[in-house]
N, C-alpha and C positions, 0 to 999 in steps of 0.2 A: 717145391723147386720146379715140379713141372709148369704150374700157372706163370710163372716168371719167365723161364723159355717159352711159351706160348707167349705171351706178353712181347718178350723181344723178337721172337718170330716175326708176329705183327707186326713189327715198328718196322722190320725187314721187308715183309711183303710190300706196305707201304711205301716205302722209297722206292722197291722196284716199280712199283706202279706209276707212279712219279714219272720214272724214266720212263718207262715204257711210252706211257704217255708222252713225253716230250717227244719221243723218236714219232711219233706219228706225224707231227709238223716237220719237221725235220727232212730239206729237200735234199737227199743224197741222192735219188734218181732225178733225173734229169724232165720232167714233165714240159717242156717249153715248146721241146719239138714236137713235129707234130705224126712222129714216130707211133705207131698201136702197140710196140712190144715195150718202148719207154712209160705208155701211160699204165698197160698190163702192170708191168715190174713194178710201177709206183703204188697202183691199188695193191696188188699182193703184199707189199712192202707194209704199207700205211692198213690194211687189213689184217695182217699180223701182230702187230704190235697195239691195235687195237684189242685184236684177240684174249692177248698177251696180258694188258691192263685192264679187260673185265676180267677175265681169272684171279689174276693178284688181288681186285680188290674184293674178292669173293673169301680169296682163303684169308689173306685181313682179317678180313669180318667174323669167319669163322674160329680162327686164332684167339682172336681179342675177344670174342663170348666165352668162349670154354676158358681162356686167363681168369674174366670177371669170375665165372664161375668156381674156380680153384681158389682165385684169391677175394680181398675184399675190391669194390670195384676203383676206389681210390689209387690202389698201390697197381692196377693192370694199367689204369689209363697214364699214369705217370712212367711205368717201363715203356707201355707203348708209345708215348709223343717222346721221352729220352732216346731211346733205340732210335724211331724215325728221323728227327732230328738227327742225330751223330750220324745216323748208315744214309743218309741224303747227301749229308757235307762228302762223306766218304766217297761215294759214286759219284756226285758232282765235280768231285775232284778229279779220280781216277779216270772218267770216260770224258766230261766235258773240259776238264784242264781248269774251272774253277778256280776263283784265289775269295779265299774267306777272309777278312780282318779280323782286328782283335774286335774290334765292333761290334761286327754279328756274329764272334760266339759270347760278347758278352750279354748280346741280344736272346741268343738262342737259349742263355745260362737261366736269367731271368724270365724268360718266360718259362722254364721247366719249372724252375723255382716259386713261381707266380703259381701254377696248375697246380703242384702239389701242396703247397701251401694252401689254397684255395679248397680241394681234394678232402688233406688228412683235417681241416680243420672243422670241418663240416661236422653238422651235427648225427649223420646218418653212420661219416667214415671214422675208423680208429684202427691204428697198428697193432690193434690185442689182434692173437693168434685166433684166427678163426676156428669154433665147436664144430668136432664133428657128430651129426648124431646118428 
Protein backbone atom coordinates (compact mmCIF):
# COMPACT_ATOMS: atom_id res chain seq x y z
CA UNK A 1 0.00 0.00 0.00
CA UNK A 2 2.86 2.33 0.80
CA UNK A 3 4.54 1.96 -2.97
CA UNK A 4 1.09 2.93 -4.33
CA UNK A 5 0.92 6.40 -2.20
CA UNK A 6 4.49 6.98 -3.17
CA UNK A 7 3.56 6.23 -6.72
CA UNK A 8 0.57 8.82 -6.46
CA UNK A 9 2.57 11.18 -4.45
CA UNK A 10 4.79 11.21 -7.56
CA UNK A 11 2.23 11.66 -10.04
CA UNK A 12 1.42 14.86 -7.46
CA UNK A 13 4.76 16.18 -7.17
CA UNK A 14 4.78 16.15 -10.92
CA UNK A 15 1.95 18.22 -11.68
CA UNK A 16 3.01 20.69 -9.07
CA UNK A 17 6.07 21.02 -10.91
CA UNK A 18 4.22 21.55 -14.12
CA UNK A 19 2.77 24.48 -12.53
CA UNK A 20 5.19 25.66 -10.91
CA UNK A 21 6.97 25.81 -13.96
CA UNK A 22 4.44 27.50 -15.81
CA UNK A 23 4.22 30.24 -13.25
CA UNK A 24 7.77 31.10 -14.04
CA UNK A 25 6.76 32.52 -17.58
CA UNK A 26 3.90 33.79 -16.33
CA UNK A 27 3.99 37.75 -16.41
CA UNK A 28 2.03 38.96 -13.35
CA UNK A 29 4.75 41.56 -12.52
CA UNK A 30 4.90 43.97 -14.54
CA UNK A 31 8.67 43.87 -16.10
CA UNK A 32 8.04 46.61 -19.04
CA UNK A 33 8.79 49.48 -17.05
CA UNK A 34 11.70 50.43 -16.52
CA UNK A 35 11.06 50.45 -12.57
CA UNK A 36 14.32 48.41 -10.46
CA UNK A 37 11.67 47.29 -7.79
CA UNK A 38 9.20 45.98 -10.85
CA UNK A 39 12.27 44.01 -12.37
CA UNK A 40 13.53 42.90 -8.46
CA UNK A 41 9.83 41.64 -7.66
CA UNK A 42 9.90 39.83 -11.23
CA UNK A 43 13.26 37.97 -10.51
CA UNK A 44 12.35 37.11 -7.04
CA UNK A 45 8.98 35.98 -8.35
CA UNK A 46 10.22 33.84 -11.42
CA UNK A 47 13.38 32.62 -8.88
CA UNK A 48 10.88 31.10 -6.66
CA UNK A 49 8.91 29.32 -8.51
CA UNK A 50 12.02 28.20 -10.31
CA UNK A 51 13.17 27.13 -6.88
CA UNK A 52 9.89 25.68 -6.28
CA UNK A 53 10.11 23.30 -9.64
CA UNK A 54 13.60 21.92 -9.09
CA UNK A 55 12.44 20.68 -5.54
CA UNK A 56 9.19 19.10 -6.83
CA UNK A 57 11.09 17.50 -9.46
CA UNK A 58 13.54 16.18 -6.97
CA UNK A 59 10.99 14.71 -4.57
CA UNK A 60 9.18 13.07 -7.94
CA UNK A 61 12.03 11.31 -8.45
CA UNK A 62 12.65 10.34 -5.13
CA UNK A 63 8.91 9.10 -4.69
CA UNK A 64 8.75 7.32 -7.85
CA UNK A 65 12.26 5.09 -6.90
CA UNK A 66 11.21 4.14 -3.56
CA UNK A 67 7.30 3.22 -5.41
CA UNK A 68 9.51 1.10 -8.13
CA UNK A 69 11.12 -0.17 -5.27
CA UNK A 70 8.01 -1.47 -3.08
CA UNK A 71 6.31 -2.23 -6.13
CA UNK A 72 6.95 -3.99 -9.44
CA UNK A 73 8.25 -1.14 -11.78
CA UNK A 74 5.20 -1.72 -14.21
CA UNK A 75 2.25 -0.99 -11.74
CA UNK A 76 4.66 2.46 -9.99
CA UNK A 77 4.91 3.89 -13.52
CA UNK A 78 1.25 3.49 -14.41
CA UNK A 79 0.04 5.15 -10.82
CA UNK A 80 2.49 7.64 -11.43
CA UNK A 81 1.60 8.98 -15.35
CA UNK A 82 -2.43 8.03 -13.88
CA UNK A 83 -2.06 10.43 -10.80
CA UNK A 84 0.01 13.04 -12.92
CA UNK A 85 -2.42 13.07 -15.52
CA UNK A 86 -5.74 13.27 -13.33
CA UNK A 87 -3.99 15.91 -10.53
CA UNK A 88 -2.73 18.29 -13.95
CA UNK A 89 -6.29 18.22 -15.36
CA UNK A 90 -7.31 18.99 -11.74
CA UNK A 91 -4.95 22.10 -11.15
CA UNK A 92 -5.32 23.11 -14.70
CA UNK A 93 -8.59 23.57 -14.00
CA UNK A 94 -8.61 24.90 -10.53
CA UNK A 95 -5.81 27.73 -10.90
CA UNK A 96 -5.79 28.34 -14.80
CA UNK A 97 -9.81 27.90 -15.42
CA UNK A 98 -8.83 25.07 -17.97
CA UNK A 99 -11.78 23.47 -20.06
CA UNK A 100 -10.84 19.66 -20.94
CA UNK A 101 -13.18 17.88 -23.71
CA UNK A 102 -14.25 14.75 -23.91
CA UNK A 103 -11.33 14.38 -26.41
CA UNK A 104 -8.53 14.74 -24.27
CA UNK A 105 -9.71 12.61 -21.49
CA UNK A 106 -10.31 10.18 -24.02
CA UNK A 107 -6.81 11.07 -25.15
CA UNK A 108 -5.49 11.05 -21.73
CA UNK A 109 -7.56 7.45 -21.03
CA UNK A 110 -5.69 5.75 -23.89
CA UNK A 111 -2.66 6.78 -23.32
CA UNK A 112 -2.82 5.35 -19.53
CA UNK A 113 -4.24 2.50 -21.04
CA UNK A 114 -1.51 2.33 -23.91
CA UNK A 115 1.58 2.61 -20.89
CA UNK A 116 -0.01 -0.13 -18.87
CA UNK A 117 -0.82 -2.25 -21.41
CA UNK A 118 2.60 -1.86 -22.87
CA UNK A 119 4.01 -2.14 -18.93
CA UNK A 120 2.19 -5.31 -17.48
CA UNK A 121 2.70 -6.97 -20.92
CA UNK A 122 6.22 -7.07 -21.00
CA UNK A 123 8.21 -9.80 -20.53
CA UNK A 124 10.19 -8.45 -17.30
CA UNK A 125 6.54 -7.11 -15.66
CA UNK A 126 3.65 -9.29 -14.08
CA UNK A 127 0.85 -8.48 -11.37
CA UNK A 128 2.12 -11.75 -9.17
CA UNK A 129 2.59 -10.25 -5.77
CA UNK A 130 6.03 -9.39 -5.26
CA UNK A 131 8.53 -12.24 -2.73
CA UNK A 132 9.83 -10.89 -0.06
CA UNK A 133 12.95 -12.44 0.95
Amino acid sequence: MQGRFKACCAGLCAALASVTGKLITVSYVDVSSDSTVSFAAATVFRATFLGATIFLNGAMWTMFVEAMQALNSAEATVLNLGCNIIFSAAIGWLIFDEKFSVLWWIGATLIVTGIAFIQFTSGDASLKTKKVT
